[in-house]
TORDRENPA-168262 format. One record per residue (C-alpha): y, z, x; residue number from 1. Coordinates in steps of 0.02 Angstrom, whole numbers, plus 50000, padded with zeros to 5 digits. Layout:
<nodes>
c2 c3 c1 nulo
Y Z X NUM
...
</nodes>
This chain:
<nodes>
c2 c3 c1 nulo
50000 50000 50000 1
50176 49942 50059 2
50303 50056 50081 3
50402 49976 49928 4
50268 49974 49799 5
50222 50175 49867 6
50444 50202 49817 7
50394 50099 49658 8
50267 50215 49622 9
50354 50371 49666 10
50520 50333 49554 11
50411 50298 49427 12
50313 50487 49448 13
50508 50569 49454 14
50565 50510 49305 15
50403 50539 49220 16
50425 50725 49189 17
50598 50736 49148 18
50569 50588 49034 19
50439 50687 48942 20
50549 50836 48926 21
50702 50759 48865 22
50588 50695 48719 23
50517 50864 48695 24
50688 50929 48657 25
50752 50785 48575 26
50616 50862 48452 27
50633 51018 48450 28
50845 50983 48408 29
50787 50875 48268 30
50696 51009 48176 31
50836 51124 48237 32
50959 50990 48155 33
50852 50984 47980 34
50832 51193 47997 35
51014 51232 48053 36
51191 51186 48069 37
51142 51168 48251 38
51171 50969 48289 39
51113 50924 48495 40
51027 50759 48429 41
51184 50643 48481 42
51176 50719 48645 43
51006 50752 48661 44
50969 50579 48601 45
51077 50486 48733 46
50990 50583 48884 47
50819 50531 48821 48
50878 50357 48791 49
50948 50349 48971 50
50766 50431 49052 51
50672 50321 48952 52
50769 50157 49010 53
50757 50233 49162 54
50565 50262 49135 55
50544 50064 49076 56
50627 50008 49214 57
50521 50090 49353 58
50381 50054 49249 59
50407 49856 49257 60
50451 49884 49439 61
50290 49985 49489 62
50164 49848 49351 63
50241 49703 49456 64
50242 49794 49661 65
50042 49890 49626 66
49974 49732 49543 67
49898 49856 49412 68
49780 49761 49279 69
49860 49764 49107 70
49731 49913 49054 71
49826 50009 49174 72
49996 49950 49145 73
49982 49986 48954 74
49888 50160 48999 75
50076 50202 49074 76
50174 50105 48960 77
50076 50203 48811 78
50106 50386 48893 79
50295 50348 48889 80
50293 50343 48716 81
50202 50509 48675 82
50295 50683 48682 83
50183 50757 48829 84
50148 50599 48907 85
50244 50607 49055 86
50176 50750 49094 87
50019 50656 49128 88
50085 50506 49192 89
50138 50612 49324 90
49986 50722 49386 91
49904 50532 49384 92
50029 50425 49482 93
50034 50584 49607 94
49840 50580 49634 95
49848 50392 49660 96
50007 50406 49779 97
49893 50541 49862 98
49736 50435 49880 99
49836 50270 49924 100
49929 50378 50058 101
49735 50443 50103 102
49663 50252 50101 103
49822 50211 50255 104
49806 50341 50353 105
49617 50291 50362 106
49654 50140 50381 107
49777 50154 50518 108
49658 50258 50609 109
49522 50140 50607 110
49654 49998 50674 111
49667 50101 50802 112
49484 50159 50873 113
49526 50329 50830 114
49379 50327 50692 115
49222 50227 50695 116
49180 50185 50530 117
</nodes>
């Protein structure tokens, strides 16, 4: 993995979790709107809408530099739409930064004679 589609990746896994919190509260102010005089959802609303551009955006970016299949791409595309799907978008695009990161150093090494394998 290039050093580009590894920052495609990792913008994407950033803007993940605040993505999925932003929608969380977005929520919770829209009960709080129906239940209360309390009114965030203008605000609220605009944050989310900015993360999840945000969210799209890296998205397309990361689909087009990790030559994901479509299965995968969707997988993504689907979590950003769910209220606690960030959360796992996240904990995956870390493990495969982690094993892509895991795959070059092994890699590297074996260039190098340092491992026979």
């Amino acid at each position: 993995m290039d050093i580009k589609t590894a920052t495609a990746i990792r913008r994407l896994r950033l803007v993940s979790a605040p993505e999925a919190v932003s929608f969380l509260i977005l929520l919770l102010c829209s009960v709080l709107k129906r239940t209360t005089d309390f009114n965030a959802v203008p605000v609220m609303g605009a944050i989310h809408g900015v993360l999840f551009i945000l969210y799209v955006i890296f998205w397309a970016d990361a689909w087009n530099r990790a030559k994901w299949p479509l299965g995968t791409a969707a997988f993504y595309f689907v979590l950003s739409v769910l209220p606690t799907g960030g959360f796992f978008a996240e904990r995956k695009l870390r493990r495969e930064a982690e094993n892509a990161v895991d795959a070059a150093i092994a890699a590297r090494a074996r260039q190098e004679g340092a491992v026979k394998a």
